[in-house]
C-alpha positions as CSV (number, residue, x, y, z in Angstrom):
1,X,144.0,79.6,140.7
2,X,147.3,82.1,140.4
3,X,150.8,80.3,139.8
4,X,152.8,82.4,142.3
5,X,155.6,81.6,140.1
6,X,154.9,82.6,136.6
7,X,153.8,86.2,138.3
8,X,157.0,86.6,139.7
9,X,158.8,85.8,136.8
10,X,157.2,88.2,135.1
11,X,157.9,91.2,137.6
12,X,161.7,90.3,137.1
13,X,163.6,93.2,136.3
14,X,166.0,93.9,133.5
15,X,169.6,93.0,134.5
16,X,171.3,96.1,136.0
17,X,174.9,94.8,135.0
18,X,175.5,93.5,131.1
19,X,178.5,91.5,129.3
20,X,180.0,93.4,126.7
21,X,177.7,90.8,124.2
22,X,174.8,91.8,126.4
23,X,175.7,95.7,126.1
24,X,176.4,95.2,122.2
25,X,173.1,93.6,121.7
26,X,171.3,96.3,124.0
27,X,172.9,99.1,121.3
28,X,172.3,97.7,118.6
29,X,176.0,97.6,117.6
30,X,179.4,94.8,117.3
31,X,181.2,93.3,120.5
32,X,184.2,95.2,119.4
33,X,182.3,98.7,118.9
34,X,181.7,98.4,122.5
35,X,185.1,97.5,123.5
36,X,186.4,100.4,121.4
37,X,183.9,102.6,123.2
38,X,185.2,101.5,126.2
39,X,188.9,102.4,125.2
40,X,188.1,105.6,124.0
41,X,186.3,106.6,127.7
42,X,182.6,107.2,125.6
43,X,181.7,104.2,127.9
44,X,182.7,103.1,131.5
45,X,182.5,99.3,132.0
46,X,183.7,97.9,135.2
47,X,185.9,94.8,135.9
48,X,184.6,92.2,137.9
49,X,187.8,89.5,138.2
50,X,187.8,88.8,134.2
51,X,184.4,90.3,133.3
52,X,183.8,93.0,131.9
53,X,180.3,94.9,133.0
54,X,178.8,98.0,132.2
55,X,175.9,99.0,133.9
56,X,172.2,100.0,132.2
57,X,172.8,103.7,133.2
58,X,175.8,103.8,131.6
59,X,174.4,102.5,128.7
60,X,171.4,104.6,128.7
61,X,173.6,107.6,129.4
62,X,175.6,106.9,126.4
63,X,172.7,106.5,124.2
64,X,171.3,109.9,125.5
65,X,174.5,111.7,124.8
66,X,173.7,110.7,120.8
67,X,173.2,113.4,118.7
68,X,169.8,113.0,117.2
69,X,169.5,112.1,113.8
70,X,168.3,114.9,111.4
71,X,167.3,113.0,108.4
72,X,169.4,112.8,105.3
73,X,172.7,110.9,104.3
């Protein structure tokens, strides 16, 4: 017997939308790298009444604009 509801937990996608704890976590870096990315326009967030969001795209987008790393110090 299937338990409709542990498959559908399973299929649930990753949020779209993070917090900027969310989005730290998601790179890898501090809370207030994030929020100095943000200032500095290398990352849009949106506002959403006192929340601050930035989207998965964005976050990908800013990971794909990276330089890659060449090896050395």
């Amino acid at each position: 017997m299937t338990d409709k509801n542990s498959s559908s937990a399973r299929n649930v996608e990753a949020p779209r939308g993070f917090s900027v704890a969310q989005a730290a976590a998601y790179l890898g870096i501090c809370r207030a790298r994030v929020y100095a990315l943000v200032r500095s326009g290398e990352l849009e967030a949106r506002k959403l009444g006192a929340r601050t969001i930035i989207l998965r795209d964005e976050l990908d987008r800013f990971l794909d604009s990276l330089p890659p790393f060449r090896g050395g110090a």
